[in-house]
C-alpha positions, 0 to 999 in steps of 0.5 A: 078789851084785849084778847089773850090766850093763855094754857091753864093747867088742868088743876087752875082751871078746874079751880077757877072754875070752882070760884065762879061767881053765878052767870059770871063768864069763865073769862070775868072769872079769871081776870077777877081772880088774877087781878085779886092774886096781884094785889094780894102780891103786890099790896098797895101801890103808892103814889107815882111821885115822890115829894121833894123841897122844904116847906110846910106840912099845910103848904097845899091848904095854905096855897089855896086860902092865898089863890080863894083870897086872890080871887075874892079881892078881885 
């Protein structure tokens, strides 16, 4: 886990103080609560790739069923 210092202003730290859950460390608190911030900002992240060519909607599904009949013939 890395370690970061960072100056919280008076008013941020007081409030994540405030949303501590019981026994959680000051440390779990913020990350919780920067982690909940910045998919609050970001939403939804889609996946890394992008799909690209020309075929069938169930060509994932169809390729399988073609490599299942390939090994059972064999």
């Amino acid at each position: 886990m890395a370690r970061v210092t960072i100056s919280l202003p008076a008013s941020v730290e007081a409030l994540a103080r405030e949303s501590a859950r019981d026994g959680e460390s000051f440390s779990a608190t913020v990350a919780r609560l920067i982690e909940a911030g910045a998919r609050a900002e970001h939403g939804t992240r889609g996946p890394r790739y992008i799909g690209a060519g020309e075929g069938p909607e169930d060509l994932g599904e169809t390729a399988e069923r073609y490599l299942a009949e390939l090994v059972q013939a064999s």
